[in-house]
C-alpha positions in Angstrom: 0.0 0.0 0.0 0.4 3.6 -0.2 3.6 4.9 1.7 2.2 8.9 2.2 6.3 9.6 3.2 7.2 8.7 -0.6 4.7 11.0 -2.0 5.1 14.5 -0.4 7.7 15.2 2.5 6.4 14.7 6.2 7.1 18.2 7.1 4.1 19.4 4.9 1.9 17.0 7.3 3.3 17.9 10.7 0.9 21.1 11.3 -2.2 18.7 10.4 -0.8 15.4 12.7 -1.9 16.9 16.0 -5.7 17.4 14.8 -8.7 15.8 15.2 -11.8 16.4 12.9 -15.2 16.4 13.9 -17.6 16.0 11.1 -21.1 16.7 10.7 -23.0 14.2 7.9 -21.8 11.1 9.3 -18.2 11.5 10.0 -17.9 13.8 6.7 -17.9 17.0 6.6 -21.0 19.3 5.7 -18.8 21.4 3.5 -15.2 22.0 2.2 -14.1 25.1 2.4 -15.3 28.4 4.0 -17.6 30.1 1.7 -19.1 26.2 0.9 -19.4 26.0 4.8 -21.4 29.7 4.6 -24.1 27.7 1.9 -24.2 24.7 4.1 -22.1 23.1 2.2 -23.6 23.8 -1.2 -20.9 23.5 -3.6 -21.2 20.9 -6.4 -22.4 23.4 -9.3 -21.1 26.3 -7.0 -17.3 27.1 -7.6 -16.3 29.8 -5.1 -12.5 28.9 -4.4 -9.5 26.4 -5.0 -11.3 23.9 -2.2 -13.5 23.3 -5.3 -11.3 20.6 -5.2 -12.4 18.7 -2.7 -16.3 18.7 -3.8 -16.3 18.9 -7.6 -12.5 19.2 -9.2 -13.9 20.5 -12.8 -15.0 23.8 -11.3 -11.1 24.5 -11.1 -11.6 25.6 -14.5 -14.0 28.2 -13.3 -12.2 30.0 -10.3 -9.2 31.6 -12.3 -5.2 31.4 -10.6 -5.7 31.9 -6.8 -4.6 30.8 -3.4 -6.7 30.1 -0.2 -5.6 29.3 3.2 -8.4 28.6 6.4 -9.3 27.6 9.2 -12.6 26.3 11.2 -13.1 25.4 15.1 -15.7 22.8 15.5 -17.5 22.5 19.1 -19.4 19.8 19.2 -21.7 18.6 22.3 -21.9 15.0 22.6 -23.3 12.8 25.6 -25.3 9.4 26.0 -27.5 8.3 28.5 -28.1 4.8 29.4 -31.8 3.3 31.3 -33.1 0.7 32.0 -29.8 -1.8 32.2 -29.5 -4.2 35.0 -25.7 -4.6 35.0 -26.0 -1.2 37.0 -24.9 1.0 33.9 -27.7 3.0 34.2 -26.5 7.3 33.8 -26.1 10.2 32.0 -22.6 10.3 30.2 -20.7 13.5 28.9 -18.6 13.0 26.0 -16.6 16.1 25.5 -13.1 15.2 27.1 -12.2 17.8 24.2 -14.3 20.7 23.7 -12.8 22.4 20.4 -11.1 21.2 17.4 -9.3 23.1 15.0 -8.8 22.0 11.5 -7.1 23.8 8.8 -7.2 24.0 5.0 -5.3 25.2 2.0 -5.8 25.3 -2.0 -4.0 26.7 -4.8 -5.6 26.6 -8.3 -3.3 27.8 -11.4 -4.9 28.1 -14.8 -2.1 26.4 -17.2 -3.9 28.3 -20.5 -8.2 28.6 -21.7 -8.4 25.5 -21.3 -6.4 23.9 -18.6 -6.3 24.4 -14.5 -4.2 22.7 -11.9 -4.8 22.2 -8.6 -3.7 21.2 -5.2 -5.8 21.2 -1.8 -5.2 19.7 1.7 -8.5 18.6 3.8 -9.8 17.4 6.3 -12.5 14.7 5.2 -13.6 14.7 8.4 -13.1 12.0 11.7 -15.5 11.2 15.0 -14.0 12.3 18.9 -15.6 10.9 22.0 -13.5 11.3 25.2 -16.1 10.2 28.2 -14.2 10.7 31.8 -16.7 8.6 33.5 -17.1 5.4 31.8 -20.4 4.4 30.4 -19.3 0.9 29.9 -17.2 0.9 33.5 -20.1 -1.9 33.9 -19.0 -4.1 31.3 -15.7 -4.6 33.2 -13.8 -1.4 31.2 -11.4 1.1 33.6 -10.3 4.2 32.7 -12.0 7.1 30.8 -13.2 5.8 27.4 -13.8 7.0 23.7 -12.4 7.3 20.5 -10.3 9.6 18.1 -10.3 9.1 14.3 -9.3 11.5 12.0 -8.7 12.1 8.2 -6.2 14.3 6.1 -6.2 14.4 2.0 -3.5 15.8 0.0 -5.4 16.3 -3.4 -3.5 17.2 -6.8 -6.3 17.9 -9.0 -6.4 18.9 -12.8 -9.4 20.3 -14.7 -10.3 20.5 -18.3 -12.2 23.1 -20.0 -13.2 21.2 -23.2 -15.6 23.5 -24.7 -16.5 27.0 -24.1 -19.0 25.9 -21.4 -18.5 22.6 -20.0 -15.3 21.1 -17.9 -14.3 17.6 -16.0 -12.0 17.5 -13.6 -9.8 14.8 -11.8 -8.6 14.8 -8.2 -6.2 12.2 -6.5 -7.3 11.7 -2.9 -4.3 10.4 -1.0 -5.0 9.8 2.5 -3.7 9.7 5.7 -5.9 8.7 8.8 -4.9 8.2 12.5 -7.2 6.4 15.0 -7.1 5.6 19.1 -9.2 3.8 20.9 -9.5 3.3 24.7 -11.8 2.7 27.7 -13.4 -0.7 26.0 -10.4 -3.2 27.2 -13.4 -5.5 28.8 -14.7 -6.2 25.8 -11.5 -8.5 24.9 -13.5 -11.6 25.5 -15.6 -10.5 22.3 -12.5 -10.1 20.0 -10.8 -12.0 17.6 -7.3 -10.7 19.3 -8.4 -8.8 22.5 -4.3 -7.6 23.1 -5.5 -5.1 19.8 -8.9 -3.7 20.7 -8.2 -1.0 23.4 -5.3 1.6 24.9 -3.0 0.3 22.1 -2.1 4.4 21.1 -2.5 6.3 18.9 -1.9 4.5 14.8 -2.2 5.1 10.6 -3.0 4.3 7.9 -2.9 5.4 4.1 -4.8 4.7 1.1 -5.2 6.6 -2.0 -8.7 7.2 -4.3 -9.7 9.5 -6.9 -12.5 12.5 -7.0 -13.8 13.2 -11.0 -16.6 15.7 -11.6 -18.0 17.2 -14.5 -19.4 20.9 -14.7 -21.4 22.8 -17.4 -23.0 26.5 -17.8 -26.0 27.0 -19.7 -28.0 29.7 -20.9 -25.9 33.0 -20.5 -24.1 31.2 -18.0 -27.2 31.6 -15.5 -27.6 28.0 -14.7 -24.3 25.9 -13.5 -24.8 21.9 -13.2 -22.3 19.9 -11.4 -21.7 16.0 -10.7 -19.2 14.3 -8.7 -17.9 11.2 -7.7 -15.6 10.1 -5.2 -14.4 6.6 -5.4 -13.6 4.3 -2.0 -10.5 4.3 -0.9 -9.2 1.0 0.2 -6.7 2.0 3.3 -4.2 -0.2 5.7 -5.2 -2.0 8.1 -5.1 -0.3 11.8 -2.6 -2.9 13.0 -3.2 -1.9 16.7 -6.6 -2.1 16.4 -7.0 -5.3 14.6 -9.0 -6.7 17.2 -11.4 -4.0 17.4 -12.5 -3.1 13.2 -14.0 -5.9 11.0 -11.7 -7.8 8.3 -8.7 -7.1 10.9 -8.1 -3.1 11.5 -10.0 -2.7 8.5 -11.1 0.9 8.1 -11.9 2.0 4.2 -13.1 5.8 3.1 -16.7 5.2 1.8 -17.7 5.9 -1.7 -19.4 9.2 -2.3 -21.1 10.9 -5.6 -23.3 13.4 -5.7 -25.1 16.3 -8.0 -25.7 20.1 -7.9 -27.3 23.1 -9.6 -26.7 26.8 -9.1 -29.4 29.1 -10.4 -28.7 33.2 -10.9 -31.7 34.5 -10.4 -30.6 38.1 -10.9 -27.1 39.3 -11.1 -26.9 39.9 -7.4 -28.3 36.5 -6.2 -27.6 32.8 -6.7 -29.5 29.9 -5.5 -28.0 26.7 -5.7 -28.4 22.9 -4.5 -26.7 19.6 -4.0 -28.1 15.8 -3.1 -25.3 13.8 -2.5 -25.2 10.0 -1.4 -22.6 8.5 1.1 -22.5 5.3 0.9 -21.0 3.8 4.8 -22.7 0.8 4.6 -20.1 -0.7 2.0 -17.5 -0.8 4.7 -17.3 -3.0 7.1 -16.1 -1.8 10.5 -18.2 1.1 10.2 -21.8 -0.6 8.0 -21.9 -3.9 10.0 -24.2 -4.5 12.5 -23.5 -5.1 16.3 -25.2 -8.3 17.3 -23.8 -10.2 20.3 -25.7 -13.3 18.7 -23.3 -13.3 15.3 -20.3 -12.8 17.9 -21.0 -15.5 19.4 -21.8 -17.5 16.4 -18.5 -17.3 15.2 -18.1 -13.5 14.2 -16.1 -11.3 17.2 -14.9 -7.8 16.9 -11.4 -7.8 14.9 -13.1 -11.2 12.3 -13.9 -10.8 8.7 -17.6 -10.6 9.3 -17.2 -8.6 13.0 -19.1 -5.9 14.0 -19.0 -2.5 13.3 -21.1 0.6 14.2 -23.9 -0.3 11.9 -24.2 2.9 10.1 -26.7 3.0 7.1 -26.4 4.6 4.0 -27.0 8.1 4.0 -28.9 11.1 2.1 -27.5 14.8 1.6 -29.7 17.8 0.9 -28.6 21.0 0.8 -29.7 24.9 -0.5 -27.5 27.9 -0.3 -28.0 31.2 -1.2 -25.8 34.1 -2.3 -26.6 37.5 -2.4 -23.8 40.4 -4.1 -25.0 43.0 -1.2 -21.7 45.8 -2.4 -19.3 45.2 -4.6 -17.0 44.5 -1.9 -19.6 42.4 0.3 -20.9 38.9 -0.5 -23.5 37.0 2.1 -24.7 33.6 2.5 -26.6 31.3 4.1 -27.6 27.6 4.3 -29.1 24.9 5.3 -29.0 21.1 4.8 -30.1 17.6 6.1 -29.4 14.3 5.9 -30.3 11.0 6.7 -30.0 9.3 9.9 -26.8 7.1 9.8 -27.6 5.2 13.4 -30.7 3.3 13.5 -32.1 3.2 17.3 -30.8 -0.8 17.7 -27.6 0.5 17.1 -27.1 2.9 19.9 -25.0 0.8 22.5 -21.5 0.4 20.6 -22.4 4.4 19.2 -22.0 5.8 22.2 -18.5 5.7 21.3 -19.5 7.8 17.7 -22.8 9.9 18.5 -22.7 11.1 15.0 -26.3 11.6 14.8 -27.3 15.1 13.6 -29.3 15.8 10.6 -29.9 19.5 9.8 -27.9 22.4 9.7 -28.3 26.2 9.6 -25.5 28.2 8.1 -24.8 32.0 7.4 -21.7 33.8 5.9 -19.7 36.4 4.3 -16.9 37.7 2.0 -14.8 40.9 2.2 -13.2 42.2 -1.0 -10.2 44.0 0.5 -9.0 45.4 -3.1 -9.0 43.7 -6.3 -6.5 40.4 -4.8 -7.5 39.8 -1.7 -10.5 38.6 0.2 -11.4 37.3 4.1 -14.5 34.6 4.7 -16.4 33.7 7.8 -18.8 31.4 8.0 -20.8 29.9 11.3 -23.0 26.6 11.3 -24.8 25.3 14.1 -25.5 21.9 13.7 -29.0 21.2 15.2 -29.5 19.0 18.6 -30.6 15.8 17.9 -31.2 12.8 20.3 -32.0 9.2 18.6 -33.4 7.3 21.5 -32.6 3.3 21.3 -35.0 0.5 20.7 -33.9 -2.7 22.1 -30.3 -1.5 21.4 -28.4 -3.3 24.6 -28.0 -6.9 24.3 -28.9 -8.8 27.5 -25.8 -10.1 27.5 -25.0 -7.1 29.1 -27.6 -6.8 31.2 -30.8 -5.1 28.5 -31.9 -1.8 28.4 -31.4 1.5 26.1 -28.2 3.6 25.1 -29.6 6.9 24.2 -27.4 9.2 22.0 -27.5 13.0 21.4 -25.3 16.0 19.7 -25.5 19.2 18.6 -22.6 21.5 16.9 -21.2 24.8 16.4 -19.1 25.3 13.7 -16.7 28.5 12.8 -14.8 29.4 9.7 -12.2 32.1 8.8 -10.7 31.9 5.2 -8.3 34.2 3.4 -8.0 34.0 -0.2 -5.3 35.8 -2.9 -6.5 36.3 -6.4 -3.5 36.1 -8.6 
């Protein structure tokens, strides 16, 4: 597989290794890039800056030479509660050992000639954190505080091709690096494959590398944009450390990803636009299989080909933007989006560990045209409470009863972009 040290010198990682991501639809994130982030992540047919890359790599050939370089700080507010168990689990449980996350990004776009553009971005895809002080499965036989860290950087040369005067397709290599830790659910050896590589084994990584193509046309007077996009799986290394807790033995793949967008100017001043894009978590393993203590003990424990995962479904993306030329030096926006439910209530228990369970979020933003180069971008989300209340979600194996999940988020972006 992949060695990322072969490919780009480890100095160029070394600001991103200490982060964790936080992610939003799933453990994705809602939008790349700023001004997306400002339209709720609106951005497939919408081609605001070089982080085009990372949602639809043909609008590169839109965007013109330019740099951008941001950051967002993600709070999110996770907790469980668990009722009705009779191994005395019973609680409320706060999840936010770490309260803000900060996760950087950077783009460049240079167009070659008319017809060419090339790109590179760095990303995060997103990643889950839990960090629970008390233990909610301290009942189960676990010590310690307990909760999980997973986070995902991609490095993304891209290159776009204009080939006519109003339609483009683009290809972006994904080349990932991920980092995952695990701790607090030692007790659960007995239901592993290799219990010495399910729990408090560190901090460890893994690579892979996929591909992003999207295609991009304007129609009529260049007043309606159409985008499609398609983002391959990623087949990554195993986590060797944790071999004993993800299915097929450390298993832990990127999930395939496609999507499609439209952007409508209405009148020169505003744009509406829309995307519906389709993750598809279900295809891998340690994150779409099903916890159920009955296949574990059939023949199919945590760390085996068939083991259990999180059992995460399939999941829906809608989003709207709008943006609205208010000066010629200020731009607004705002946003909103929703998507499916990725945690079904009989899946709660082993979630508690990734309470990634919000579905809609509200977004505003704006751009400042300093002079004709230069440009700063905010943007603020809040990702709405949600609590998925389980349904016959804790085996009696461990003594019955419900794991209820619940989140919420606040999300805040600052950008800086250079037009060349």
């Amino acid at each position: 597989m992949l060695s990322l040290s072969k490919v780009l010198p480890l100095s160029l990682l070394l600001p991103f290794l200490s982060l964790s991501a936080h992610a939003t639809t799933g453990y994705f994130m809602h939008g790349y890039g700023v001004k997306a982030q400002g339209n709720a992540g609106t951005s497939i047919a919408q081609f605001q800056d070089a982080l085009t890359i990372a949602n639809n790599p043909a609008g590169l050939s839109w965007i013109g030479t330019r740099l951008d370089a941001g950051a967002t700080v993600f709070a999110p507010d996770r907790s469980a509660e668990i009722v009705g168990n009779g191994a005395g689990a019973n609680g409320q449980y706060e999840g936010n050992g770490r309260k803000y996350f900060i996760l950087p990004e950077l783009a460049y776009n240079h167009q070659i000639n008319a017809q060419v553009a090339l790109g590179l971005a760095i990303y995060g895809n997103g990643g889950m954190n839990t960090g629970y002080k008390n233990n909610p499965f301290a009942a189960f036989g676990n010590t310690g505080s307990a909760g999980v860290d997973l986070s995902e950087i991609f490095i993304s040369p891209a290159v776009a091709w204009k080939y006519s005067e109003n339609q483009s397709i683009g290809i972006a290599t994904n080349i990932l690096y991920q980092r995952f830790e695990a701790k607090g659910i030692q007790g659960f050896a007995g239901f592993s494959a290799d219990g010495g590589n399910l729990s408090n084994r560190g901090k460890d990584s893994s690579t892979g590398i996929g591909a992003r193509i999207g295609w991009s046309g304007k129609f009529y007077d260049d007043r309606l944009t159409l985008g499609a996009e398609y983002s391959s799986k990623i087949k990554a290394d195993k986590f060797e450390q944790y071999q004993g807790l993800f299915a097929e033995q450390g298993g832990f793949d990127v999930p395939e990803s496609y999507g499609i967008g439209a952007a409508l100017k209405v009148t020169p001043k505003l744009t509406v636009a829309t995307d519906i894009q389709r993750i598809q978590y279900s295809d891998v393993s340690s994150v779409g299989n099903t916890f159920d203590v009955n296949k574990v003990m059939q023949g199919h424990p945590f760390g085996s080909q068939q083991g259990p995962g999180f059992g995460w479904d399939d999941i829906n993306v809608y989003k709207l933007g709008i943006t609205y030329q208010a000066h010629p030096k200020l731009v607004l926006r705002a946003g909103y989006s929703h998507n499916d439910q990725p945690i079904s209530n009989d899946q709660t228990f082993l979630n508690i560990l990734a309470p990634g369970v919000v579905q809609d979020h509200v977004s505003v933003g704006a751009t400042w045209n300093m002079d004709h180069h230069q440009e700063l971008s905010v943007a603020y989300t809040h990702a709405l409470e949600k609590d998925v209340k389980g349904n016959q979600s804790i085996p009696a194996t461990f003594g019955g009863g419900e794991a209820n999940l619940k989140m919420s988020q606040d999300i805040l972006g600052f950008s800086y972009g250079y037009k060349f």
